[in-house]
N, C-alpha and C positions, 0 to 999 in steps of 0.2 A: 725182393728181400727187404725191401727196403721196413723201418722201425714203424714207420707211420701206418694206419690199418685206417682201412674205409667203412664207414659208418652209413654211407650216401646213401638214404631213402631203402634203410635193408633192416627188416624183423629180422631178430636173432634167431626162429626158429628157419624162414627160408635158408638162412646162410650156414646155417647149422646142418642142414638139412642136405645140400650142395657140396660140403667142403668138412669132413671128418675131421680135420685137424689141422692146424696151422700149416704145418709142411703144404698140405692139399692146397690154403691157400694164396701159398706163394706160386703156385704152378697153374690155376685152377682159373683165375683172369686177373690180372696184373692190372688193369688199369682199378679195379675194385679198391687198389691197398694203397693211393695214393691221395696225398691231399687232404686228410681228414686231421681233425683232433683230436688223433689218440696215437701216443707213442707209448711203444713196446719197450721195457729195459733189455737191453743187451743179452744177460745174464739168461732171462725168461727166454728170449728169441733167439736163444742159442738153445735151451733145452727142448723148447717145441720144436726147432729146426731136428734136432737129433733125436728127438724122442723118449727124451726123458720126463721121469714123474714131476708134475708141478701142484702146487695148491696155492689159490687163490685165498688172499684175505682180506679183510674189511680194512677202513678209517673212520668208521662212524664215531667210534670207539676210544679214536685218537684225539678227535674234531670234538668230541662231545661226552664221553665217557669216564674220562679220567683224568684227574688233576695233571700239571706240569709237575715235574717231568716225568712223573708216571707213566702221563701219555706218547712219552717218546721212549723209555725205555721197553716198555711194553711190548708194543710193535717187532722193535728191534731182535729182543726175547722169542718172542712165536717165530718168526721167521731162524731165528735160528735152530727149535726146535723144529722146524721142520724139516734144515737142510740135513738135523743128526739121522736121519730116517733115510737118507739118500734122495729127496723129493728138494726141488727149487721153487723158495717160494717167489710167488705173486703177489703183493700188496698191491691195493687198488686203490685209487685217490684222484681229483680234479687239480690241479694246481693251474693257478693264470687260466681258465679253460681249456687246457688240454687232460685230457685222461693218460692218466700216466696205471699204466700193467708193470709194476713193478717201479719200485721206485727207491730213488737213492737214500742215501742217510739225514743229507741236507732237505729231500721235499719232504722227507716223515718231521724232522724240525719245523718246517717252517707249517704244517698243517697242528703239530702237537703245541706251538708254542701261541696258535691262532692269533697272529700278528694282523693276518688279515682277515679275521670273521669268516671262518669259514664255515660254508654252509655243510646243511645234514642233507643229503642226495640220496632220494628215490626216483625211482625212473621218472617221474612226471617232472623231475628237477633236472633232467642231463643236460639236456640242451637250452634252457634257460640258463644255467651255471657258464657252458664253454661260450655261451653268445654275449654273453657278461663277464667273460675274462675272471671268471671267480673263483675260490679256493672253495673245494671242498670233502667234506668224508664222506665216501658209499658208505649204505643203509648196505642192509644184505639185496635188499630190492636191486639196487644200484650194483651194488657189485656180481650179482647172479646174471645179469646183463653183459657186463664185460670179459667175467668168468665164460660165460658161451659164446662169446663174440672172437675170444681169443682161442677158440676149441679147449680149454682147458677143464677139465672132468671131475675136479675136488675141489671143494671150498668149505671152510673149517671157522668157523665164527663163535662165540659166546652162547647168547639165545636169540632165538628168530620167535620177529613179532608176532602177531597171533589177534586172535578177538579179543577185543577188551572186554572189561566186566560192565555188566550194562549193554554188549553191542548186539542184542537181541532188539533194543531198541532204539540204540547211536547208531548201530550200523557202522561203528568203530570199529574197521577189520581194517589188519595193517596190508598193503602193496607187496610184502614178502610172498604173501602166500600164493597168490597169484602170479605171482612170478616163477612160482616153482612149477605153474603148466605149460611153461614157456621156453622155459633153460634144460638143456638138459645134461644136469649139473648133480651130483651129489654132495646134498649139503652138511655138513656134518657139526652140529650143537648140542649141547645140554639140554635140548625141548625147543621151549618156549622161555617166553620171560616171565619170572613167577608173579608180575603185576599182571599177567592177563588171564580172560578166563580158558584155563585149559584143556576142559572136555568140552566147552564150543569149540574150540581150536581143530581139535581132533576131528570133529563131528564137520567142519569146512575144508579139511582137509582131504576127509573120506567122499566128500560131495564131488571136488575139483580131482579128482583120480590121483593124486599124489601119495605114492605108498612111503609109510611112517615104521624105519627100524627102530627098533632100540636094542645097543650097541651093549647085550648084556647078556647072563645066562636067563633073565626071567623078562616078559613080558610088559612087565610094567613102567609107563613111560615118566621120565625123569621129571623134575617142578625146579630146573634149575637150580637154586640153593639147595636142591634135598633130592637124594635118590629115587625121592618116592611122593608120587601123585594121588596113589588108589586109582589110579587110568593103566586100563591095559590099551594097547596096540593088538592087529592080525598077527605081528611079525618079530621075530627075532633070532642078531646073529652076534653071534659072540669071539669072528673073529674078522682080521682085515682081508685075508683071500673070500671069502663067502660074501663079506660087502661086494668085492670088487666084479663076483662071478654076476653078482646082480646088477651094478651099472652096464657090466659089458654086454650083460644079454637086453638091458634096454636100448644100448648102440645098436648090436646087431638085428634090432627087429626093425631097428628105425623110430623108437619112440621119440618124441619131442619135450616129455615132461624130466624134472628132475625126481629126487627123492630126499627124503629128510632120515638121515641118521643120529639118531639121538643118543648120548652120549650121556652117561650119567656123571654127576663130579666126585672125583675117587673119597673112597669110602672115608677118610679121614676126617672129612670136614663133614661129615653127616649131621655132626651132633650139633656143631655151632650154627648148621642148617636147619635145626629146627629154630631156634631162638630167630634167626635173623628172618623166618617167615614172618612171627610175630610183628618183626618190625616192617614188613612190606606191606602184613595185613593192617597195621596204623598210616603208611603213609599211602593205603590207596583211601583209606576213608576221608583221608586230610586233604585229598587230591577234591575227593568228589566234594568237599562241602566250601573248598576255596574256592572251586574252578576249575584249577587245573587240568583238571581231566578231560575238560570239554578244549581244549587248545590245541589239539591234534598235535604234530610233530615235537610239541615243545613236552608234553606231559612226560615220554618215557625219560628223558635226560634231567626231570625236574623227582622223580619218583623213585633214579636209582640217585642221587643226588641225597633225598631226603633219608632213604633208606641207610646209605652211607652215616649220614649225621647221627641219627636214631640208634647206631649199633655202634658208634663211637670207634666207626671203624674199621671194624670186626669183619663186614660184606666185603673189604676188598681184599685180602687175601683168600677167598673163595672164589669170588669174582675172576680173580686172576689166576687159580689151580683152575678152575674149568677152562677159560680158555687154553692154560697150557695143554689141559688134556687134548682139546678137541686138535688142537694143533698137531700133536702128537700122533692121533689116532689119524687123523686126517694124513697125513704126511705119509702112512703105513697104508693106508687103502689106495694112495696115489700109485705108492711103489708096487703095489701088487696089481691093480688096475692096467698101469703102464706093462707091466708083464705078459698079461693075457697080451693086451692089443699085439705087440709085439710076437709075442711066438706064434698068434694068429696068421696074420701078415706073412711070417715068415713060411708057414708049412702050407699055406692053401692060395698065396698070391694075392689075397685080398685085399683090396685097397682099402685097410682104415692104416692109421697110424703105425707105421715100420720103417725101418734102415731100408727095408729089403724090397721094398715096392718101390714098383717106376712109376712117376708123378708124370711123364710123359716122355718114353725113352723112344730115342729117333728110330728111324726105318733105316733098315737092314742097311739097302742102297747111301744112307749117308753114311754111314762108317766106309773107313778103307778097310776092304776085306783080302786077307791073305792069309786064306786056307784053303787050298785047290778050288781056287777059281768059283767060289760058293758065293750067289749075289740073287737073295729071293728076298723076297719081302718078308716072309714066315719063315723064320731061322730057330732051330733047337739050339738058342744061344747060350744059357746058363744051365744047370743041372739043376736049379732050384725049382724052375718051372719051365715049360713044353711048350713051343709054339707063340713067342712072344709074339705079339703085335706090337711094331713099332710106327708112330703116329707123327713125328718132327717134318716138317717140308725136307723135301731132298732141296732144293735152290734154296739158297742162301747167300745174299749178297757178300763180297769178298770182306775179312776179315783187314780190319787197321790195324794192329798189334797182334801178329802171330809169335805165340810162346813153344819151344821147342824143348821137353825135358820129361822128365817124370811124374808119373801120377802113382801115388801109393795108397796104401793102408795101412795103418799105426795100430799095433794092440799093443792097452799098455796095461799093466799088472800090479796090483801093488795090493803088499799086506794089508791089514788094518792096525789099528794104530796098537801099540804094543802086545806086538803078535813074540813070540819067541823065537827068529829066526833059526836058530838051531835044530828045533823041530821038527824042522820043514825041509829038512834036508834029505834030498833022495823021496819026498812025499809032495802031500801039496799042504798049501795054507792059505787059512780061511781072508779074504779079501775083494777087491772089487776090481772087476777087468772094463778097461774102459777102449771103443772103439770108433778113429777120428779117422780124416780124410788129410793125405797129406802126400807129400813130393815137393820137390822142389819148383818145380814146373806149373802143378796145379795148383802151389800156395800164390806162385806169380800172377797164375791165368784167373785164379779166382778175386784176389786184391784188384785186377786191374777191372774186371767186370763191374765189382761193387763199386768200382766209382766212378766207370764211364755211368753205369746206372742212374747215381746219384746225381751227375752230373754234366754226362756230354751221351743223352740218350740214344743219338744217331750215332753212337759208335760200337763196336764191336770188340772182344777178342776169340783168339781160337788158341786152344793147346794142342799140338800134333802130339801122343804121347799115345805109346801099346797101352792094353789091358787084355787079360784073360779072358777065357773063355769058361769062368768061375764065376763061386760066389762073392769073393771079392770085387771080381771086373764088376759081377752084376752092382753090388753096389754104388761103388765108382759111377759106373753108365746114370746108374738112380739120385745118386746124389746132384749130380751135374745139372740135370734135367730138375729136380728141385730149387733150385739154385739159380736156374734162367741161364747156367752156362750152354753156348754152342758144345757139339758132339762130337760134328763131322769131321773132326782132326780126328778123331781117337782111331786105335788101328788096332781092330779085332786078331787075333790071335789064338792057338791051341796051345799054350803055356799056362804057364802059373804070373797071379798079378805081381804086382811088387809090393811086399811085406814086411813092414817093420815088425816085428814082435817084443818088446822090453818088458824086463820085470823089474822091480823094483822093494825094494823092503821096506819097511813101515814109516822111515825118517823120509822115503821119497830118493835116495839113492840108489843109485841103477847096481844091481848086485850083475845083469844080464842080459842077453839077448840074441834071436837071430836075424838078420836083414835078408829076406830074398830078393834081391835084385836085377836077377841076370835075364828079366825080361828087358832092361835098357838096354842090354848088347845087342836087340834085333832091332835096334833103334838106329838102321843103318843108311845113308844119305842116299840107296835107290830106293827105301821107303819111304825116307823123309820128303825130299827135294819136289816127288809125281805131286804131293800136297801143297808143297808154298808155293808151287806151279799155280793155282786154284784162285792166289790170293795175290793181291795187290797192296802191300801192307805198308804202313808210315815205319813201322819198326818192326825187327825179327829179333826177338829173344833169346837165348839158349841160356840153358843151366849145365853147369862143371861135370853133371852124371853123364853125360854124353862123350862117347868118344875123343880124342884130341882129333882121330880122321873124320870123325861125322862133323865134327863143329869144323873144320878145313873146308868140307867142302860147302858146308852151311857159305861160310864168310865170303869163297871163290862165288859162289850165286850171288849172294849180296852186293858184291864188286862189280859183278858181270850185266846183272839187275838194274843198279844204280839205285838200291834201297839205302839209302844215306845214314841213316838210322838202326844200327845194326849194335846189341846191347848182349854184356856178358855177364850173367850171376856168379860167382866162383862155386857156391854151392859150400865148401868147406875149405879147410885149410890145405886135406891134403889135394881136393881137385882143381883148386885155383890155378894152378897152370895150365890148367886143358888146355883154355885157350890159345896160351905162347905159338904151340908149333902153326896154328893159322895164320898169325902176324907172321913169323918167320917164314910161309911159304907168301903169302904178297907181296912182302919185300917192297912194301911201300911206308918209308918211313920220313918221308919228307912232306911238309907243313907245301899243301894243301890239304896232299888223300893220305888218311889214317885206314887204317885197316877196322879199327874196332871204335865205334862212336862214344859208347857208352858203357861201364864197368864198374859195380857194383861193391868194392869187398871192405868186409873191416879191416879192423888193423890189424889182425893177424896174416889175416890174409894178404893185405896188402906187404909186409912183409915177406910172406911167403914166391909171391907173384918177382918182386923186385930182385930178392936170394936169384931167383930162377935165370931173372932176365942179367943177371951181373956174369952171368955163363956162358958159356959159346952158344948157347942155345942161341941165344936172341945177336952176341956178340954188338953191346952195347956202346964197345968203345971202337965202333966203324968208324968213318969220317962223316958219312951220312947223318948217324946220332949227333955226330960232336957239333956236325955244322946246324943241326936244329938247336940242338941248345942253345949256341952261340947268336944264334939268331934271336933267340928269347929276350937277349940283352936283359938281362938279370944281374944289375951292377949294384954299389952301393948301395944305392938310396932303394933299389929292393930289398937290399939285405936291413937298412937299419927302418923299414916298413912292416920287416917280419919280424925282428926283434921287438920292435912296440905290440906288433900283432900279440907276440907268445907272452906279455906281461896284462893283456887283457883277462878280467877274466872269464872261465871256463861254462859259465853257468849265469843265469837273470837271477839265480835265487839269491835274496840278501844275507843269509847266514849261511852262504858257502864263499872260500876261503881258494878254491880249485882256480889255475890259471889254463892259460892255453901255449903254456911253457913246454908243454910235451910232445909241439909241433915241431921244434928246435931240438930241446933234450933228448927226442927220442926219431931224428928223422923223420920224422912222417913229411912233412912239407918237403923236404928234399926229395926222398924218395919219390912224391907224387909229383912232382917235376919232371923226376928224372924218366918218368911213365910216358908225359903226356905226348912224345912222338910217335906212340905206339896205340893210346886210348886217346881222345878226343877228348874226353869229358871224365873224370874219375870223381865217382860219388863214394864218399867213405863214408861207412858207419861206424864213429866212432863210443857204441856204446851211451854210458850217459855223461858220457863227453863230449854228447852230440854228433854235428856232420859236418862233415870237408870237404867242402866242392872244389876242387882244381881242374881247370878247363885250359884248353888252348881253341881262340876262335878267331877260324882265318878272316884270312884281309876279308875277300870278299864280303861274309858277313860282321866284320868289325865296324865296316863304315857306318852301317845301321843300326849295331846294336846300341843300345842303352849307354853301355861300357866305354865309348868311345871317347868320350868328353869329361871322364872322369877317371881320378887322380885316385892313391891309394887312402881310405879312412880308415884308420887302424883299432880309432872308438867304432867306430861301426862292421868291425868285425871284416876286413876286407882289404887286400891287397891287390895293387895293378902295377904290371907292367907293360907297356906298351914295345911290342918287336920291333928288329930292323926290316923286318917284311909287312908291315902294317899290322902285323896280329896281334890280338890281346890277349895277356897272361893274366889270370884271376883265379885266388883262394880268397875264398871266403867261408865262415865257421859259423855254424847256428846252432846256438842250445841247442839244450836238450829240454822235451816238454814234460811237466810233472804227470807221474803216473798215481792215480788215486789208490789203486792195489794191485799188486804184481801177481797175477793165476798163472802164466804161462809164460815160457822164452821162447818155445816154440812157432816159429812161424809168424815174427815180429819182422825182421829183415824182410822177409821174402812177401810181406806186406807193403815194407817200403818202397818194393824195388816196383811193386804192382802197380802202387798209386803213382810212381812216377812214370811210370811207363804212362798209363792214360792219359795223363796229363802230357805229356810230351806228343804224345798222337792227337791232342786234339790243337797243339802250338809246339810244331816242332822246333820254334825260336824261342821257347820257354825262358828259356837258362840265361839266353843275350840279353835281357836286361833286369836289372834291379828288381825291380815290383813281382815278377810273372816270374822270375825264380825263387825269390822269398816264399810266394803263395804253394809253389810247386812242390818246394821242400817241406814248409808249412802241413802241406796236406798232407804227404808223404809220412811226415813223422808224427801225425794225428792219428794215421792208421796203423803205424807198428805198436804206438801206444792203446789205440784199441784192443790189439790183439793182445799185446800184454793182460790187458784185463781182461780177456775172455780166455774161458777154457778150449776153445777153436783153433787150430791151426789159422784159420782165418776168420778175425771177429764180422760176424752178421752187420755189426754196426759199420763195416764200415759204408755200406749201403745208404747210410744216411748224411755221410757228407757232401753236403751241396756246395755251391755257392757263396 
């Protein structure tokens, strides 16, 4: 999954050819997508991961087309109009030489405001440009390139070059056109650019088999500035399902070339289209008798330049209603495009782009089966489709970080935007249902994959967690296997999966919902335990949906095991106790053996967990608890180390004002104290108030830790006590990291707890010292801030944090 996509010695049409859709080529050969210079934006690699509409757009545009800051709002504009359509867009661009598929706010600035000369890229420029670390704008050449490279099926541009006037004898024919028998991409323009000759155009178009719509009720093909050429086309479709029925029947037959849809510029600007032909028809004769014509790349940015001048202006508000058009229209042939593939997919099994297809779904024999003893290779597994062939090796080496919890499915609902809820009551209303992957369990197992990925490749995890024998499970199973997650945890079943369903009203307010859950209750410790039996693991996981007796006899294995590394998600406020009754049955609360390593919760939770443990439940004021505390020797000079602590502040930001006063004010430091006889290590999220590490780290490994030889910094965010048992007492507090835009809350925790997990299976001494806990945390909360910005339960990116 990782952001980076391989370019390595591969035609876009073999790879095109091999791999229908990005999803295909995350599963398709992994070593292909590493290492190269081209990074995916998140935003994009989340949409092709799921299957949503994208379109692809230029920078030549940006780089070469339009004055500052024209050239940067512009951009910004199309892309927006495309996302109003429900389509994610794709802007395409070179920066430093990497090719950037989509690209943030700051690379469209730094190409629009061309600080660094950047170049105009057609294919003959890709790899000159990344070997030269250079900035630059795709040509539609260039960008039809990366549009097929990334499987992405729309691209929506201005005008596409064409034969120049004269190229009967220049032999001036632009890189575009021939690109379009290579990509197979629908491209979607205003024609041609009206400086070039355009019934050659047509007349090379018809040669190279590239079939020519025009996006109208009448035949005749558009002259850019003006609706009208006097050029007919074969072909015309006048709506966005009829385009799309026509790309997807070029998919399905297998063809390799693109199509040009031609978009005429809305009727309004017809008129001041004739006047500013005048003016293209003076600055192509100014071109021919300076020269400029003959200068190859430089003539078209020197020709709409002059045009611009000539019309006083006048060309770019046309200029710029056509591309909003094509944008627009583009953004609508995606959505409908993306539709077919999908309900394709879904009714006949077919492997192009779907939810509902298995990218490589394991053999029978690796799932745990428990439905009367059924264990074949050929199982009537889903009701979607008959006779799955499942293809994953049954051996697979033992799993380092086994996750033990739930795997669900999220439907979420939501009006559109000033719908009249009243309406809609007792009926339905018109909105958009959107469907993610999510549990508590598999937001864990999936965060911890994407970064052993990223980052500690010889490692593994596994989630032990039911699924149906549904279309959900089918999904679930599908996604997984997308994904590069292991399988052989999952535990097939004749139930129903676990279903979140929420609606929501148009403000994004949860008006509702139903949870099916109660395939976790077969989630019971003589199905679980036959599995961690399999594995040999640095850590074992569990999430709060789990039983309080399933996770008892989890933590008794653990114990028994001598798996040292044994880690608790609370999951929510109300299940954060699950855990207690475990501790209270080991009844090991003295400083060496803790019962639970590592514990996960915010401050609410944390809260909640502490109420719990102040009860006979845990009965906190034994002599066993009093005499760990007392051992903590937590005297003075701890106390006035915390109070320096809570006048630091809260935050690295210079215009915040927030202390870390609320460690004092509001308990939290005590409370997490008052824990550590029972948790090892208590990692709290405290929001963007950041994180609070409180650990207790026995003699044994105090002598080597980091920690040993240092004293409490209370500027550096960190306090130490040293025990009357040799142990070291340390809270330490890290920011919180800036989020650029907040899409989602969902599934930000249960990223952090993922990346620490990895991290801690690849150095289970992470935390003992200074450096290799900072990094630990560090990455941990690089990836709940990923996920913040992506619409994912768990962001795609986080796959690309390395090193």
């Amino acid at each position: 999954m990782s952001i980076l996509r391989s370019l390595q010695g591969t035609r876009v049409r073999s790879l095109h050819r091999g791999f229908s859709t990005l999803s295909d080529l995350h599963s398709g050969n992994r070593t292909l997508l590493k290492g190269t210079p081209v990074d995916i934006h998140p935003e994009v690699e989340e949409a092709l991961a799921h299957n949503k509409p994208v379109v692809a757009l230029e920078t030549a545009l940006v780089t070469h087309g339009f004055p500052y800051p024209s050239s940067l709002k512009l951009p910004l504009d199309l892309e927006q109009i495309v996302r109003s359509t429900g389509s994610i867009p794709a802007t395409i661009g070179i920066i430093g030489g990497r090719v950037k598929i989509g690209m943030t706010r700051e690379e469209l600035d730094r190409l629009a405001s061309r600080v660094n000369k950047p170049a105009k890229i057609s294919r003959r420029d890709i790899a000159a440009a990344i070997a030269l670390k250079a900035d630059g704008g795709t040509t539609c050449s260039g960008t039809l390139v990366f549009t097929a490279l990334a499987g992405i099926k729309v691209f929506a541009t201005g005008g596409l070059g064409g034969v120049h006037r004269g190229g009967e004898k220049s032999l001036d024919i632009s890189a575009d056109l021939p690109e379009l028998t290579r990509c197979p991409v629908g491209l979607v323009s205003s024609g041609v650019k009206s400086i070039l000759d355009i019934p050659r155009t047509l007349e090379y178009l018809e040669t190279l088999g590239v079939p020519v719509i025009t996006y109208n009720q009448s035949k005749e093909f558009p002259a850019f500035f003006s609706r009208h050429s006097g050029q007919n086309v074969p072909w015309n479709m006048d709506n966005p399902s009829v385009v799309a029925e026509m790309l997807f029947a070029q998919h399905q037959l297998g063809m390799q070339n693109g199509a040009l849809i031609a978009v005429p510029i809305p009727e309004e600007y017809e008129e001041i289209g004739k006047e500013i032909q005048e003016y293209v028809n003076q600055a192509v004769l100014e071109s021919e008798r300076n020269g400029i014509s003959q200068s190859g790349k430089d003539a078209t940015p020197w020709l709409l330049s002059r045009i611009a001048e000539l019309s006083a202006g006048k060309s770019l508000p046309s200029n710029i209603a056509l591309l909003e058009n094509t944008a627009l229209v583009g953004g609508q042939i995606a959505v409908k495009y993306q539709e077919l593939v999908n309900r394709a997919a879904y009714t006949s099994g077919n492997k192009s782009s779907s939810i509902f297809h298995p990218q490589s779904t394991p053999s029978a024999s690796s799932f745990s089966d428990h439905s009367n003893g059924e264990n074949a290779h050929h199982v009537n597994l889903y009701p979607l489709r008959t006779q799955t062939q499942f293809d994953l090796p049954i051996n697979q080496p033992p799993a380092n970080v086994v996750v033990i919890g739930s795997a669900a499915v999220d439907i979420t609902s939501q009006e559109h935007p000033n719908t009249n809820s009243a309406l809609a009551v007792h009926s339905t209303a018109p909105g958009r249902v959107n469907l993610t992957l999510g549990g508590v369990g598999r937001n864990i197992a999936e965060a911890s994959h994407r970064i052993m990925e990223a980052r500690f490749p010889s490692l593994s995890t596994v989630l032990i967690s039911s699924v149906g024998r549904d279309a959900f499970g089918h999904l679930l199973v599908d996604k997984f296997n997308e994904f590069g997650i292991r399988t052989d945890g999952l535990i097939r079943l004749d139930h129903a999966s676990a279903v979140c369903n929420m609606v929501l009203d148009s403000k994004g307010t949860l008006v509702g919902g139903v949870a099916d859950m109660t395939i976790v209750k077969t989630m019971t410790s003589d199905v679980i335990l036959p599995l961690l039996k399999k594995h040999t693991p640095t850590i074992v996981a569990v999430d709060g949906n789990l039983s309080p007796e399933t996770i008892t006899s989890i933590v008794e294995y653990c114990e028994i095991h001598a798996i040292k590394e044994n880690s608790s998600e609370p999951t929510s406020v109300i299940k954060s106790t699950a855990i207690l009754p475990a501790i209270k049955s080991s009844q090991q609360v003295n400083i060496p053996a803790k019962p639970v390593a590592f514990c996960t919760p915010n401050l609410l939770e944390l809260d909640h967990i502490y109420d719990a443990a102040q009860s006979d439940l845990l009965e906190v004021d034994n002599s066993s608890w009093w005499s760990t505390i007392t051992s903590f020797n937590l005297g003075s000079a701890y106390r006035n180390d915390l109070e320096q602590l809570a006048r630091m502040p809260a935050s690295d930001k210079p215009d915040s004002n927030a202390t870390l006063a609320f460690l004092i004010d509001e308990g939290i430091a005590q409370k997490a104290i008052h824990l550590l006889p029972y948790f090892q290590h208590l990692v709290i999220k405290c929001g963007d108030q950041g994180v609070l590490v409180a650990m207790c780290i026995d003699a044994k490994d105090a002598a080597t830790s980091g920690w040993a030889r240092l004293r409490s910094n209370p500027k550096q965010r960190y306090v130490i006590a040293h025990g009357n048992s040799d142990e070291i007492i340390l809270l330490q507090h890290f920011p919180s990291l800036p989020i650029a835009a907040l899409e989602n809350v969902t599934g930000a925790g249960d990223s952090f707890v993922g990346a620490l997990l990895a991290t801690l299976a690849s150095d289970t001494n992470a935390l003992y010292h200074p450096k290799s806990l900072k990094d630990a945390i560090y990455v941990a909360q690089k990836a709940a801030v990923l996920t913040l910005q992506s619409h994912s339960a768990v962001s795609p990116a986080l796959s690309t944090i390395d090193n």
